[in-house]
N, C-alpha and C positions, 0 to 999 in steps of 0.2 A: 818527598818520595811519591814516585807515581805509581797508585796500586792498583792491579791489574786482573780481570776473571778471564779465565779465558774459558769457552764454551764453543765444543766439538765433541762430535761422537767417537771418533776416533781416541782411542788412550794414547795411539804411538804418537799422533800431531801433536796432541797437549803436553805430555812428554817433552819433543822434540822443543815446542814452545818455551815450557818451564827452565828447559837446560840453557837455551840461548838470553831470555829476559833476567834468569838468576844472577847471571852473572856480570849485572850493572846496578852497579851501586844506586840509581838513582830509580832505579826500576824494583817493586814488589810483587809477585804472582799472589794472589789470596783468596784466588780460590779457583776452583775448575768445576765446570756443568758438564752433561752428557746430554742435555739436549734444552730446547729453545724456555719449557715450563721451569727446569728449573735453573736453569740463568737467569729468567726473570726474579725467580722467589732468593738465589743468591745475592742478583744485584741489590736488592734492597735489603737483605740480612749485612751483606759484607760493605755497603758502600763503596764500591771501586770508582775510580776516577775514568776506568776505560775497558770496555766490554769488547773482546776481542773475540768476532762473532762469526761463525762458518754458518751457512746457506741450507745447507743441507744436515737438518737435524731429525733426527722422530720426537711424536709427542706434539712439538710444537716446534713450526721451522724457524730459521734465525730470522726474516724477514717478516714474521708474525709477531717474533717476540721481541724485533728493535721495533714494531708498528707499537705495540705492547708498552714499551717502556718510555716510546716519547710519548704516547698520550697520557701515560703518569706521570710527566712531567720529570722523568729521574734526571739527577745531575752528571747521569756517568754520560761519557763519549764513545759515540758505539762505533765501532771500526768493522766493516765488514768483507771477509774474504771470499775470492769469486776466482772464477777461472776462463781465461779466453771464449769457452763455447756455452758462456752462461749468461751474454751480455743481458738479458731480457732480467735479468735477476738484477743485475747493476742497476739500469734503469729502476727496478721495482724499491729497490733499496735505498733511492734517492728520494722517492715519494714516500717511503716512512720511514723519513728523518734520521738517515742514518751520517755519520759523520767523515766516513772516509773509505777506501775503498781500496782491498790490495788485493795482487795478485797471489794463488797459493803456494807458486814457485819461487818467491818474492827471498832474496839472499836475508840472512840475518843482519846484516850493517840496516838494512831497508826496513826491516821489521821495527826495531826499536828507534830507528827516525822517524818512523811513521805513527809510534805510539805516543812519541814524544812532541811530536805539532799538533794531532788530537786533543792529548790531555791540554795544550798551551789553549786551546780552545779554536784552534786552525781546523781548516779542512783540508783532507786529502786525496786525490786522484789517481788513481795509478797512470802512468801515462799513455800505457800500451794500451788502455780502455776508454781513453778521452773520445778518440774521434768516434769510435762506435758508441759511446754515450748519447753525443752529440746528436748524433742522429735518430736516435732514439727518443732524445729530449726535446726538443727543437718543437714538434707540434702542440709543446704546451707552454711552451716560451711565446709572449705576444708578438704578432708584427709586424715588418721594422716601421710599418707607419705609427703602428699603437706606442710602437718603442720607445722611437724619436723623442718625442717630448718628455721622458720619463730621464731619459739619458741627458738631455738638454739642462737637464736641476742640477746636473752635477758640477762641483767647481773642480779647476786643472787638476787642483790635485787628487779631488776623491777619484778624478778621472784616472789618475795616473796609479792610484792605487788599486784602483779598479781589475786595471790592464796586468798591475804586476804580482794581483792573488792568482789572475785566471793563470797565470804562467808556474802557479805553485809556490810560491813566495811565501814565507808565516813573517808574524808582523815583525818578527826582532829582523831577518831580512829585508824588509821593507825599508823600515825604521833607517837602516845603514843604508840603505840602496839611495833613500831619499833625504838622507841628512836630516833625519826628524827624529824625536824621542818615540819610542815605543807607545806612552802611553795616548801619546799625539796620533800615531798611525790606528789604535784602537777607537778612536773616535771618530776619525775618518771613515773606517771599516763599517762602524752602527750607524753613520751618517747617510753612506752607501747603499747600504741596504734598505733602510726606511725609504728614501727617495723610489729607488726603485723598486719597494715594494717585494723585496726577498726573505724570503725565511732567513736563509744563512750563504755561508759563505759557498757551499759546492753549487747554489743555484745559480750565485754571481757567478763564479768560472763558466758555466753554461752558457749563460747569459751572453757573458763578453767573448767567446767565442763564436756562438751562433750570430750577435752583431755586427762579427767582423773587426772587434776589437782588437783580437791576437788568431793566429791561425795554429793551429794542432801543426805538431813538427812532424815531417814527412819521416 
């Protein structure tokens, strides 16, 4: 069961939230914040597996208190939602460690997919915020002289796996893509990351886009 806080000032979104995540068996709501302090003080009271976190909170905003909750080391999966004309916040939300990234117009099938490769320990992108990420990221990405040699450690297949996170891939799609066991493509993935020196996996998609690995679809 993946157990879920959701944390928005609004009561109608969390509402809205609760009615769409209630009704999947494999999905639990357990608790709701009304702003960024106490999501923080829920997530360690409740344990949740995934912190579903809007930007715009009082108190304490949602990109303060996912800065907040990674330097406490928590185990939850912060997911954070944004909107087309807030890219600088996306950006901001990738430097305190947040784990994935939706849009607020985002259909219901998309919401609990998206909860659901988080908690797996996946990262998430929306796709309609890649390129403008990108570009936003890129001047703290090394390189490509510094790159080179970092990408050079990599063997075909970390390579290959590399190419097929940046594309949005979680590992049990991998896994199948590449005729490998799951737990085989998880080691790949930590391998990946060490070499190149990445926090996690939404740095690698950055990464491997700004390299020229895979290109943002027009």
């Amino acid at each position: 069961m993946i157990r879920v806080l959701l944390a928005d000032d609004q009561a109608l979104v969390r509402s809205g939230f609760q009615m769409i995540l209630s009704s999947q068996q494999d999905i639990e709501v357990v608790g709701e914040a009304e702003d960024g302090r106490q999501a923080i003080d829920l997530t360690y009271r409740l344990m949740p597996d995934v912190v579903l976190m809007d930007i715009r909170m009082p108190v304490l905003d949602g990109l303060q208190a996912t800065r907040r909750l990674v330097q406490l080391r928590t185990t939850a999966r912060i997911l954070i939602l944004t909107t087309f004309d807030l890219d600088e916040y996306v950006y901001a939300a990738i430097r305190s460690g947040a784990s994935g990234f939706l849009l607020k117009d985002v259909r219901p099938s998309q919401l609990v997919d998206a909860i659901r490769v988080v908690a797996e320990g996946d990262a998430l992108l929306a796709p309609a915020v890649t390129k403008r990420l990108l570009e936003r990221f890129a001047a703290t990405l090394p390189t490509p002289e510094e790159r080179a040699p970092a990408l050079a450690t990599l063997t075909e297949r970390e390579r290959d796996v590399l190419e097929l996170v940046a594309i949005g891939l979680s590992n049990a799609e991998i896994a199948a893509r590449l005729f490998l066991g799951e737990t085989t493509v998880k080691t790949h993935v930590s391998s990946m990351l060490r070499k190149l020196e990445l926090r996690d996996r939404v740095q690698a998609v950055v990464l491997a886009y700004e390299a020229g690995l895979v290109r943002p679809a027009s």
